[in-house]
Biopython code that builds the backbone (N, CA, C, O; Angstrom):
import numpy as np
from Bio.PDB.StructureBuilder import StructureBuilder

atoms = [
    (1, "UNK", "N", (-12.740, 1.614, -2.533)),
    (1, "UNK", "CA", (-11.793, 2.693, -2.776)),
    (1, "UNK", "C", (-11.935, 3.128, -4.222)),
    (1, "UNK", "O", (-11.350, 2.674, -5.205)),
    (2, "UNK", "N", (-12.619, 3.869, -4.166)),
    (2, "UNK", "CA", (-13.170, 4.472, -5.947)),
    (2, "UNK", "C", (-12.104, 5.471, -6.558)),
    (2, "UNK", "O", (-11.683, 5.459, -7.715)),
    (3, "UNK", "N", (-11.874, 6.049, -5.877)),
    (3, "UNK", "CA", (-10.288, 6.910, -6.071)),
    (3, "UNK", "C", (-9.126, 6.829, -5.950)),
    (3, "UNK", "O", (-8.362, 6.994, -6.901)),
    (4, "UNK", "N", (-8.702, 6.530, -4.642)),
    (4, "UNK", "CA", (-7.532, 5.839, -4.167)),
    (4, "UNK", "C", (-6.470, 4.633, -4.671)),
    (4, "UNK", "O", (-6.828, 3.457, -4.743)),
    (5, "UNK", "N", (-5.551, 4.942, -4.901)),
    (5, "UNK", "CA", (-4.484, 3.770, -5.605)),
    (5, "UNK", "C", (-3.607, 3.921, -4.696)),
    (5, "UNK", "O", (-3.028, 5.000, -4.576)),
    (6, "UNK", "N", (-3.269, 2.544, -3.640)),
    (6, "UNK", "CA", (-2.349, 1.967, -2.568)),
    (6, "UNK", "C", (-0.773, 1.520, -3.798)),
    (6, "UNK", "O", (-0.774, 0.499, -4.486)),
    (7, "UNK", "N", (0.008, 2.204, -3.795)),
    (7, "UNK", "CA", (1.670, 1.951, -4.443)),
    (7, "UNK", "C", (2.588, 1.161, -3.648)),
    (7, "UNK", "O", (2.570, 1.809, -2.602)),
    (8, "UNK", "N", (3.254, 0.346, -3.480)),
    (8, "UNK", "CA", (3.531, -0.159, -3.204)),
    (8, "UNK", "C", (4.925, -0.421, -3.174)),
    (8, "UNK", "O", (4.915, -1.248, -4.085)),
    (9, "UNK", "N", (6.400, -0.346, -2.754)),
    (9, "UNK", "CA", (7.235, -0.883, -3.345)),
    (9, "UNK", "C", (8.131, -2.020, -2.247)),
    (9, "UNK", "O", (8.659, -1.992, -1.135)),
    (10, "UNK", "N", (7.972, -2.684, -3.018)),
    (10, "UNK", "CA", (8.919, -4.485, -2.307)),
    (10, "UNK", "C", (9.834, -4.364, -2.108)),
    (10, "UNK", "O", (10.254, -4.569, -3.247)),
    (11, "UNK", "N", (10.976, -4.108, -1.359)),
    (11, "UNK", "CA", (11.790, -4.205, -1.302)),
    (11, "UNK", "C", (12.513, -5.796, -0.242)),
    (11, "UNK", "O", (11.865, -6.644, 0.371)),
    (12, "UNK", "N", (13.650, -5.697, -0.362)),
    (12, "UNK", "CA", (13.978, -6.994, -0.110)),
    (12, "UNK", "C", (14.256, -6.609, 1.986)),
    (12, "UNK", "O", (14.009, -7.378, 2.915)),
    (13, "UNK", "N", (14.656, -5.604, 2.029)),
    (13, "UNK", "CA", (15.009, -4.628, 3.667)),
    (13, "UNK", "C", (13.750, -4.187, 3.875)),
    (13, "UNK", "O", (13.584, -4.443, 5.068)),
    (14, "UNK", "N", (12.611, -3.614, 3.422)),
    (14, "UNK", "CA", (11.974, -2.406, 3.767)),
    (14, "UNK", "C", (10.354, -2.417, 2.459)),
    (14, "UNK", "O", (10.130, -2.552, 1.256)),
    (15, "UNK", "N", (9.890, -2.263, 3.282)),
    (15, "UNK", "CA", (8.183, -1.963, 2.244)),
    (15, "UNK", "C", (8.129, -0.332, 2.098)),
    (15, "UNK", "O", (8.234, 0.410, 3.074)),
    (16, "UNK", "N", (7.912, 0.231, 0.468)),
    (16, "UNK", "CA", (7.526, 1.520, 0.809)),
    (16, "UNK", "C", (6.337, 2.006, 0.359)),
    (16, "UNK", "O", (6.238, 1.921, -0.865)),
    (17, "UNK", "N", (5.070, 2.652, 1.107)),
    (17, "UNK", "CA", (3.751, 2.863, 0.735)),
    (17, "UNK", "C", (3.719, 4.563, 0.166)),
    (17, "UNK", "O", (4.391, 5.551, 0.461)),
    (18, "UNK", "N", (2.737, 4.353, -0.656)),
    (18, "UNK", "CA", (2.239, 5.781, -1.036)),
    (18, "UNK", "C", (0.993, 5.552, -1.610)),
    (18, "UNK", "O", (0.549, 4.548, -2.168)),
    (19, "UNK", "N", (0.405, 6.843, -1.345)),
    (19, "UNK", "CA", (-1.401, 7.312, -2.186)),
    (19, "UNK", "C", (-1.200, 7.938, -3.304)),
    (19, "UNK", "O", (-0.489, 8.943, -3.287)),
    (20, "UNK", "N", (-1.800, 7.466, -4.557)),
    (20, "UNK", "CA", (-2.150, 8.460, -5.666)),
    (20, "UNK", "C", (-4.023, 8.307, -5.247)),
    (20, "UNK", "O", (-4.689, 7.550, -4.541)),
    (21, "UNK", "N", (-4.324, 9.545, -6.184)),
    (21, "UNK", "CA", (-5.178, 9.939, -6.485)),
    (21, "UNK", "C", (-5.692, 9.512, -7.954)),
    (21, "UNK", "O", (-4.995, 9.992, -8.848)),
    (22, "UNK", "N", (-6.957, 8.566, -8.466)),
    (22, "UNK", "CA", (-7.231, 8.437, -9.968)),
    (22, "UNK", "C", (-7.820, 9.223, -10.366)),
    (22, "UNK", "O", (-8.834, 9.726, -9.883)),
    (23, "UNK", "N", (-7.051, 9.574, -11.741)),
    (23, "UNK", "CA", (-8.144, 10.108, -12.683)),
    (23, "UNK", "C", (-8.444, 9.294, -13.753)),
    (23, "UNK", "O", (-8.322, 8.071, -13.810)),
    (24, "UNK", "N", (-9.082, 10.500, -15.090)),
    (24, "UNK", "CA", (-9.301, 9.399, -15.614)),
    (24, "UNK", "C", (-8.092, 9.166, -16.542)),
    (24, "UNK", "O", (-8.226, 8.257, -17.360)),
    (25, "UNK", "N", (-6.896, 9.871, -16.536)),
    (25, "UNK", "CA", (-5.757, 9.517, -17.519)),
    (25, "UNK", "C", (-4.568, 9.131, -16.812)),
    (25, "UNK", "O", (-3.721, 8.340, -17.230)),
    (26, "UNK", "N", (-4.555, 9.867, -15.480)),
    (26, "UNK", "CA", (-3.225, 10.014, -14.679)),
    (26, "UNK", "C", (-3.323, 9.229, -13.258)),
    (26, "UNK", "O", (-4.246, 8.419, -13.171)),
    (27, "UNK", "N", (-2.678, 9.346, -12.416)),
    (27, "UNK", "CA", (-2.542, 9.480, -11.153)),
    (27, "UNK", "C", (-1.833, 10.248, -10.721)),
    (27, "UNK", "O", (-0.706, 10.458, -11.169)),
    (28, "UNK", "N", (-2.520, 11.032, -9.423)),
    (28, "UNK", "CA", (-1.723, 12.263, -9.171)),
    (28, "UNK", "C", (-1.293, 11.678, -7.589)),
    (28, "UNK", "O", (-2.104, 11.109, -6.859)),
    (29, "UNK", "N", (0.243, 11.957, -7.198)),
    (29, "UNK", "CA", (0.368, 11.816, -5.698)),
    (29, "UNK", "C", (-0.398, 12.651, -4.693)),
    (29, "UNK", "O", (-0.756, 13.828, -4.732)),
    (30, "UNK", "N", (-0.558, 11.629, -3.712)),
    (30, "UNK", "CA", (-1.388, 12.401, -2.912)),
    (30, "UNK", "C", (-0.687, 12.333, -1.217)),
    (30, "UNK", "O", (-1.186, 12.733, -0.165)),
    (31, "UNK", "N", (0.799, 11.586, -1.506)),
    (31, "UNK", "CA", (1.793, 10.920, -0.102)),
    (31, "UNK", "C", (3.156, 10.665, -1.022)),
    (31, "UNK", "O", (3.571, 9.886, -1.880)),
    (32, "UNK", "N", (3.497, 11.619, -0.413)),
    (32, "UNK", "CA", (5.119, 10.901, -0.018)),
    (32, "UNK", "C", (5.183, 9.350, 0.120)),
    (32, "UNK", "O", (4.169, 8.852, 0.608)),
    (33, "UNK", "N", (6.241, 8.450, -0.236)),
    (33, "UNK", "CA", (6.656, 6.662, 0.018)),
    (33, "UNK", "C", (7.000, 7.069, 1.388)),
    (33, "UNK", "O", (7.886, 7.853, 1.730)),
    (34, "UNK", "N", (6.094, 6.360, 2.186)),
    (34, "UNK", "CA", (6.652, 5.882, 3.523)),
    (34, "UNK", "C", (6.953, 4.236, 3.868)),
    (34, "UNK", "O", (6.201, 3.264, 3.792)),
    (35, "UNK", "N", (8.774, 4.385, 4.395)),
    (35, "UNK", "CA", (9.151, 2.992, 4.579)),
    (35, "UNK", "C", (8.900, 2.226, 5.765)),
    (35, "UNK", "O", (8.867, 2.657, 6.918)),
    (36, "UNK", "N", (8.729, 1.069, 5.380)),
    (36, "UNK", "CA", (8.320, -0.117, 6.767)),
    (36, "UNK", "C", (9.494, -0.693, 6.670)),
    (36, "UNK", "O", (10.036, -0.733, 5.565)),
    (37, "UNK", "N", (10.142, -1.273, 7.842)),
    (37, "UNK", "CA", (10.218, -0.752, 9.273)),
    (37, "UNK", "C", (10.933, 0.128, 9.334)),
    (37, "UNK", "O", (10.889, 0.523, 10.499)),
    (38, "UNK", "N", (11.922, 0.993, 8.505)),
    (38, "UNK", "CA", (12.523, 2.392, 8.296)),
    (38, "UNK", "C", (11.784, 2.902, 9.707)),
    (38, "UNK", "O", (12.271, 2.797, 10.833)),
    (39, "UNK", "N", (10.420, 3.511, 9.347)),
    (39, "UNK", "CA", (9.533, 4.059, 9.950)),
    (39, "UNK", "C", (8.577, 3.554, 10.139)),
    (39, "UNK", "O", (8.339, 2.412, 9.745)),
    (40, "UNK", "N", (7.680, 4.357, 10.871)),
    (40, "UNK", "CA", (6.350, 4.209, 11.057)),
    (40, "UNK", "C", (5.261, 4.714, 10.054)),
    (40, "UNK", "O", (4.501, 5.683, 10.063)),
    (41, "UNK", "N", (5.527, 3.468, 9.007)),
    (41, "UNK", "CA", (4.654, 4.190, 7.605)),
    (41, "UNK", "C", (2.946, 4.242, 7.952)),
    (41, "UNK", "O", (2.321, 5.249, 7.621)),
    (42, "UNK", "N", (2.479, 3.477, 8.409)),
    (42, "UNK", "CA", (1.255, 3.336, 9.007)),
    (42, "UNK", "C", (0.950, 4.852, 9.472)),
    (42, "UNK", "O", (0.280, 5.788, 9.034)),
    (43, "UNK", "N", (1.799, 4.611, 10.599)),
    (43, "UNK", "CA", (1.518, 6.171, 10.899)),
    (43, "UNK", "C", (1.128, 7.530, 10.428)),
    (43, "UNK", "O", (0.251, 8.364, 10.651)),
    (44, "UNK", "N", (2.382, 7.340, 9.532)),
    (44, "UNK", "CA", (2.007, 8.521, 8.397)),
    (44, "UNK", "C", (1.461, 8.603, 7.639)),
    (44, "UNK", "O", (1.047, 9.646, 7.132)),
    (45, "UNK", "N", (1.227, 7.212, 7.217)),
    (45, "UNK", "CA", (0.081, 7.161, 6.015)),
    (45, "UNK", "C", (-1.385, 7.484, 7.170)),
    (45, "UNK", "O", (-2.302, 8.076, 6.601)),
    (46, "UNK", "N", (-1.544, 7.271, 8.118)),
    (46, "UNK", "CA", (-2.927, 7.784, 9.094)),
    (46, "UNK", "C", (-2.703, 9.297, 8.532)),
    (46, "UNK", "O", (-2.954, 9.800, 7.437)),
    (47, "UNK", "N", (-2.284, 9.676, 9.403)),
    (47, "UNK", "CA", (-2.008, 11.402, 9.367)),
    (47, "UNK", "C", (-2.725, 12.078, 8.503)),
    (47, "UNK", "O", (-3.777, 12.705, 8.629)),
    (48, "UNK", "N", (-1.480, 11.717, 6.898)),
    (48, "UNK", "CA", (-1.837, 12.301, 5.556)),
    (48, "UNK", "C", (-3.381, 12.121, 5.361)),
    (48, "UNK", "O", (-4.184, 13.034, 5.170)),
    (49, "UNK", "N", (-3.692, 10.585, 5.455)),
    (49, "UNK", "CA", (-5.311, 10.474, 5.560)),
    (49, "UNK", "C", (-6.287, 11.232, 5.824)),
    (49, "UNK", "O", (-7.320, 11.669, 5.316)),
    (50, "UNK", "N", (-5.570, 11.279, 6.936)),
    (50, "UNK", "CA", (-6.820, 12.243, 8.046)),
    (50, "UNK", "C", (-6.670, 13.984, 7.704)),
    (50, "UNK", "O", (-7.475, 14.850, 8.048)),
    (51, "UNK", "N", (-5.755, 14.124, 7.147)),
    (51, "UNK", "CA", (-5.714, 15.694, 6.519)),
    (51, "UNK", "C", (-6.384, 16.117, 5.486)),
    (51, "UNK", "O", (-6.622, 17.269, 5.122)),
    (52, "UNK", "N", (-6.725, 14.929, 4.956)),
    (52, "UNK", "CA", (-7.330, 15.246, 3.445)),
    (52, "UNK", "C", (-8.751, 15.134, 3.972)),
    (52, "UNK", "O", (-9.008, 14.143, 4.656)),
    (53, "UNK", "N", (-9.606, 15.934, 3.762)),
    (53, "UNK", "CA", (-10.801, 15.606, 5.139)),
    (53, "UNK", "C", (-12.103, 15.283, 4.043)),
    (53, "UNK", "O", (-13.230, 14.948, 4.408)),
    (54, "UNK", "N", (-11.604, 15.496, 2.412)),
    (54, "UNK", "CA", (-12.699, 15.041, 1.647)),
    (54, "UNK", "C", (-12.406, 13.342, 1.403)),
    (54, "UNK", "O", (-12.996, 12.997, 0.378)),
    (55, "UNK", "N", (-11.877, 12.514, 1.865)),
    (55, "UNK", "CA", (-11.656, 11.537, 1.699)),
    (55, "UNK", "C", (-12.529, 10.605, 3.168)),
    (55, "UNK", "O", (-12.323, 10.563, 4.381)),
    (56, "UNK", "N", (-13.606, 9.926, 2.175)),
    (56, "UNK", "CA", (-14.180, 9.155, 3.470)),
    (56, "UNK", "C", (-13.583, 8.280, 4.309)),
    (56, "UNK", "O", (-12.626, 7.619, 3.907)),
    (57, "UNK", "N", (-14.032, 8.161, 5.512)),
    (57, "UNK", "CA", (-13.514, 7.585, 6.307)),
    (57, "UNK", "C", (-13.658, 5.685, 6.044)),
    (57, "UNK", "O", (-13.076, 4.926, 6.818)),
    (58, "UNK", "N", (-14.098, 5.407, 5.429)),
    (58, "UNK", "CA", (-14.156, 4.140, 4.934)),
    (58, "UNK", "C", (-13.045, 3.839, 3.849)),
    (58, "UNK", "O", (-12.315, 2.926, 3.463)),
    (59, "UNK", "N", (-13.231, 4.623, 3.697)),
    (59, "UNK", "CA", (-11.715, 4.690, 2.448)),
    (59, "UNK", "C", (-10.198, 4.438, 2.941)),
    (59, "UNK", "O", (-9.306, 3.786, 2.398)),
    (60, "UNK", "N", (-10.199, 5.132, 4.086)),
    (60, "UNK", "CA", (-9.481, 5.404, 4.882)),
    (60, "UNK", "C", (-8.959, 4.435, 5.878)),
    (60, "UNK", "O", (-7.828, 4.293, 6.342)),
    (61, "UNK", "N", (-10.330, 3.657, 6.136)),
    (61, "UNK", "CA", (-9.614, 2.515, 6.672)),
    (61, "UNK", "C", (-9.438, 1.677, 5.833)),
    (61, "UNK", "O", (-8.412, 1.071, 6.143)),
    (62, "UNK", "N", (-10.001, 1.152, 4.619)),
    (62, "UNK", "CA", (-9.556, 0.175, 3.616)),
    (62, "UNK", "C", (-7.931, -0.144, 3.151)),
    (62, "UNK", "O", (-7.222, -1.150, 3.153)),
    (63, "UNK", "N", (-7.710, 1.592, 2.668)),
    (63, "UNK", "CA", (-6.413, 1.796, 2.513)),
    (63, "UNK", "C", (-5.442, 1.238, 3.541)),
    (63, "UNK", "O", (-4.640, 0.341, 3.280)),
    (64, "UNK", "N", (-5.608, 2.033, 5.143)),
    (64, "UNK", "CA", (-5.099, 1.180, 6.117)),
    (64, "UNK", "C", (-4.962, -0.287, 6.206)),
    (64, "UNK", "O", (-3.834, -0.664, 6.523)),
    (65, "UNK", "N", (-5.649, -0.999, 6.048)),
    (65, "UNK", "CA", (-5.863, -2.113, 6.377)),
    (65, "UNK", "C", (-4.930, -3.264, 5.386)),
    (65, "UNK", "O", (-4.386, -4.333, 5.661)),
    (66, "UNK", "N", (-5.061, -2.409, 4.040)),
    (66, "UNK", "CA", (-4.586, -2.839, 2.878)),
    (66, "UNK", "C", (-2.631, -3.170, 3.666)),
    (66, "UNK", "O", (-1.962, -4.184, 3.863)),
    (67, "UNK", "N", (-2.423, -1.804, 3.863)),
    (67, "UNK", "CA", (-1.054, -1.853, 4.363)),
    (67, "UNK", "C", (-0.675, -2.593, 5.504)),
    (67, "UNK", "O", (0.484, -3.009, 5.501)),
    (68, "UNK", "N", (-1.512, -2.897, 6.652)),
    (68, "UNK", "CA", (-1.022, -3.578, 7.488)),
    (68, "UNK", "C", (-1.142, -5.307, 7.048)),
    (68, "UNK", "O", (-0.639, -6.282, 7.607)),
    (69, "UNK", "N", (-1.823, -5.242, 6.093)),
    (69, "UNK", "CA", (-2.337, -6.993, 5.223)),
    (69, "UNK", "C", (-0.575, -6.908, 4.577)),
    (69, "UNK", "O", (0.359, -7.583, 5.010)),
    (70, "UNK", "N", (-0.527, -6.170, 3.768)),
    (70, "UNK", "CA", (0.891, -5.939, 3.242)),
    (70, "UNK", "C", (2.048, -6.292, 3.786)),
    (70, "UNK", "O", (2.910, -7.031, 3.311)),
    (71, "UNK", "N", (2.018, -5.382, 5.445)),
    (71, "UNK", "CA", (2.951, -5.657, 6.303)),
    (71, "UNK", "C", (3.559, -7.114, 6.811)),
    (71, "UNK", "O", (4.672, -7.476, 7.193)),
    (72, "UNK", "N", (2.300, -7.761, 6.628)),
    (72, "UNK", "CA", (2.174, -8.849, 7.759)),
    (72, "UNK", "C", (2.530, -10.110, 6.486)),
    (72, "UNK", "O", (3.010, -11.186, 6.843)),
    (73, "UNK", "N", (2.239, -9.832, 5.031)),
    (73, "UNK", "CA", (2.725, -10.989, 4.322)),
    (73, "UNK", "C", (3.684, -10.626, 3.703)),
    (73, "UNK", "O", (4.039, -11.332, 2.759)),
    (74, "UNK", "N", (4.502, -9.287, 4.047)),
    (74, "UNK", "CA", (5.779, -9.187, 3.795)),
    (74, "UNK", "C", (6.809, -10.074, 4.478)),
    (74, "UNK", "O", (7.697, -10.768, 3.983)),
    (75, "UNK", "N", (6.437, -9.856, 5.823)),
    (75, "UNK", "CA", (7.504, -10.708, 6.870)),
    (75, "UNK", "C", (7.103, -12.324, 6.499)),
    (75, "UNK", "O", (7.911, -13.232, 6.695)),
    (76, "UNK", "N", (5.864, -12.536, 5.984)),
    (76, "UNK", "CA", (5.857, -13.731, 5.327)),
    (76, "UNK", "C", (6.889, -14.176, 4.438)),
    (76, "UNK", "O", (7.597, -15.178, 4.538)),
    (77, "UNK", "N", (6.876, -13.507, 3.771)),
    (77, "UNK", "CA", (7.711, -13.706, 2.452)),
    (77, "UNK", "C", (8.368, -14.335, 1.807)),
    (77, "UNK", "O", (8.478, -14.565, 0.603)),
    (78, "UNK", "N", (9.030, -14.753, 3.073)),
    (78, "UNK", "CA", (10.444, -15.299, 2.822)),
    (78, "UNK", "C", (10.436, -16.878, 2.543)),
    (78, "UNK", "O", (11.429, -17.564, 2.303)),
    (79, "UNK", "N", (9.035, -17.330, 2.631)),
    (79, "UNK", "CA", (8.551, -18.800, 2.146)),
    (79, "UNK", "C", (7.943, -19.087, 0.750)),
    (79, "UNK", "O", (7.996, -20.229, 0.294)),
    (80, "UNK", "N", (7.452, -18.224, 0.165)),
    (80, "UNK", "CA", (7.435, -17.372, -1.262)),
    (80, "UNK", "C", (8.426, -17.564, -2.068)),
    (80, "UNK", "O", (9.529, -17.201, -1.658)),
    (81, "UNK", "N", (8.343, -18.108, -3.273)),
    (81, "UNK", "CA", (9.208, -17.977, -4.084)),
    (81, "UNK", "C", (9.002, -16.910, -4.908)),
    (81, "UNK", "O", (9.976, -16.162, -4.818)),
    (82, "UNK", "N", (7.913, -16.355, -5.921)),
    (82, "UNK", "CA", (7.405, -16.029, -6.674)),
    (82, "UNK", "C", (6.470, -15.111, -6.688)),
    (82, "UNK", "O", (5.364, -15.552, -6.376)),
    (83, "UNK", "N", (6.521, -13.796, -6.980)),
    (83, "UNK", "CA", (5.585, -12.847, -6.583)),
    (83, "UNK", "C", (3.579, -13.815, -7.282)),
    (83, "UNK", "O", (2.422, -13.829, -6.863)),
    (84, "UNK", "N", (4.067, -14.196, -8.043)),
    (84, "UNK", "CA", (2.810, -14.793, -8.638)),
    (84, "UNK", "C", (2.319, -15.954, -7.092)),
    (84, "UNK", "O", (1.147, -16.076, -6.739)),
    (85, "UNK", "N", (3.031, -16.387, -6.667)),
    (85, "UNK", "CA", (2.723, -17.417, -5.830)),
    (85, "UNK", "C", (2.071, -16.690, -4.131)),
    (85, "UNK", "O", (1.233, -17.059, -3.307)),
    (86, "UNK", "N", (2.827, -15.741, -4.234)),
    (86, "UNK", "CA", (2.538, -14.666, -2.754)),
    (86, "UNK", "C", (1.137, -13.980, -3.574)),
    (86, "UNK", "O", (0.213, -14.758, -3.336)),
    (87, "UNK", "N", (0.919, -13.485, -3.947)),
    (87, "UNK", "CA", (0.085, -12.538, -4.369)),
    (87, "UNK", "C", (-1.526, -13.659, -4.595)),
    (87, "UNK", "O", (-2.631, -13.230, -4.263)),
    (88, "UNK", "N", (-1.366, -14.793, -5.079)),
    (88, "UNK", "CA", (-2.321, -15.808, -5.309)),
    (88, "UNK", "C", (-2.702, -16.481, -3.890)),
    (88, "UNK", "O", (-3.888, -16.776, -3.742)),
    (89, "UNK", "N", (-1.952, -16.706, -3.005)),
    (89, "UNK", "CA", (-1.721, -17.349, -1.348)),
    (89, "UNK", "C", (-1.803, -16.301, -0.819)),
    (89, "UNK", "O", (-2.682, -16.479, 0.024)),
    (90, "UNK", "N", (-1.423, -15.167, -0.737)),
    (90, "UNK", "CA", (-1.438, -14.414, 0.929)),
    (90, "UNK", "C", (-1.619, -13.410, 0.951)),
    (90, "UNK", "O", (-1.723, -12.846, 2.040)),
    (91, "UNK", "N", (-1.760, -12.602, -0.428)),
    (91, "UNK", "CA", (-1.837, -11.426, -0.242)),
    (91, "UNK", "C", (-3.435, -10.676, -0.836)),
    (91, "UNK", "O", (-3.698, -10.827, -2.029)),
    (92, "UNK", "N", (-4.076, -10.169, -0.257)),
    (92, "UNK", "CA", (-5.620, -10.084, -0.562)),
    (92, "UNK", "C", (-5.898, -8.320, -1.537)),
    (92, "UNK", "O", (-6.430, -7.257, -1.215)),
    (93, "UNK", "N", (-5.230, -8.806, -2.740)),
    (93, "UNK", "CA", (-4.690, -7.786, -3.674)),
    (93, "UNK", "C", (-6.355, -6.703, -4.287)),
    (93, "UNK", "O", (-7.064, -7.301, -5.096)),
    (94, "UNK", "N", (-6.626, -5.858, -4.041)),
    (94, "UNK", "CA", (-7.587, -5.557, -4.908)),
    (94, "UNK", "C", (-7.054, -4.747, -6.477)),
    (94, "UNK", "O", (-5.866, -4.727, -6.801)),
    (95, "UNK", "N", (-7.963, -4.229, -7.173)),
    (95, "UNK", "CA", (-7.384, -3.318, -8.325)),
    (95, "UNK", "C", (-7.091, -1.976, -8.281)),
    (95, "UNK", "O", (-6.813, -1.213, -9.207)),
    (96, "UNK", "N", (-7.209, -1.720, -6.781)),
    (96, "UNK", "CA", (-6.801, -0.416, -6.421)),
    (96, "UNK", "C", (-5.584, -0.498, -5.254)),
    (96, "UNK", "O", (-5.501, 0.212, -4.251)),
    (97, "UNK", "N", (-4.818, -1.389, -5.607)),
    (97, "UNK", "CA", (-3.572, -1.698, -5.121)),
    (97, "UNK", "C", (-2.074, -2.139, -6.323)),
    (97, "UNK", "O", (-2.311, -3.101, -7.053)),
    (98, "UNK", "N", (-0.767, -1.523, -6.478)),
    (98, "UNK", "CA", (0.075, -1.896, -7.105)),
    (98, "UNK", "C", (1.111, -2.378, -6.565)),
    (98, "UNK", "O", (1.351, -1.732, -5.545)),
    (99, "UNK", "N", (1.838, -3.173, -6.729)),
    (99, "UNK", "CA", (2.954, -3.440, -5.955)),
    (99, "UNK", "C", (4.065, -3.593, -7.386)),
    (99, "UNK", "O", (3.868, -4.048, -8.512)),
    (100, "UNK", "N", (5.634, -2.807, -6.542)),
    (100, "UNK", "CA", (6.567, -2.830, -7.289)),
    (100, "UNK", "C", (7.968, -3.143, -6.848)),
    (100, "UNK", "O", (8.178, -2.950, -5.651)),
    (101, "UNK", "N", (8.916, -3.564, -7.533)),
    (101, "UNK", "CA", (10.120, -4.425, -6.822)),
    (101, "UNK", "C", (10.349, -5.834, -6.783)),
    (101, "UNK", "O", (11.536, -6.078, -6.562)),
    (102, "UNK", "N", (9.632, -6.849, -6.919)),
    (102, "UNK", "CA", (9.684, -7.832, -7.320)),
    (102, "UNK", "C", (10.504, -8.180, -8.206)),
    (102, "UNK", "O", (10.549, -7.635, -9.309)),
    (103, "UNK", "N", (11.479, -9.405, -7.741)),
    (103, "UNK", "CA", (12.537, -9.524, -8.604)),
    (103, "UNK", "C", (11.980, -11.017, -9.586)),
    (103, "UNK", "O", (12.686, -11.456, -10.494)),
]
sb = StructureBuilder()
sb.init_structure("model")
sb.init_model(0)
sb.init_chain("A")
sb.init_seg("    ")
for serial, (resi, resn, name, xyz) in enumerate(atoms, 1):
    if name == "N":
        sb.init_residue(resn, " ", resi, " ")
    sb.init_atom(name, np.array(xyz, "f"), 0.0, 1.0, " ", f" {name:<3s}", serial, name[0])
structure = sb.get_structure()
């Protein structure tokens, strides 16, 4: 994911995802925060994906994949003390991923 930055926010009810776009100073949004289990963020994060049609499809699933990895050691969580301890054990973080909310 050479462009793409997966946002992240933790919440203690609800995960919320969004896409920026890198440059080389900024990040520009490229999605609305969509909440898990609120909604069907997956979903929408597909969609938006698939609209942007200069964005490869490898990218596309990375990003995906990123979020459902997310999903699945969120509901973990709750055995976690320590974002340092989740993030080192279960969560398969690259540098084009942020996560925020952590208390």
């Amino acid at each position: 994911m050479q462009k793409l930055k997966l946002q992240i926010l933790w919440l203690n009810d609800s995960l919320g995802f969004c896409i920026n776009y890198k440059t080389p100073g900024s990040l520009l949004p490229l999605t609305s925060y969509y909440f898990w289990p609120v909604n069907e963020a997956w979903e929408q994060l597909k969609v938006e994906l698939d609209s942007k049609v200069w964005i490869k499809e490898e990218e596309q699933v990375k990003i995906l994949n990123l979020v459902v990895d997310t999903m699945n050691s969120w509901q973990q969580s709750r055995k976690y003390v320590t974002k340092h301890q989740l993030i080192n054990e279960s969560l398969p973080l690259l540098e084009t991923t942020s996560i925020s909310g952590f208390s």
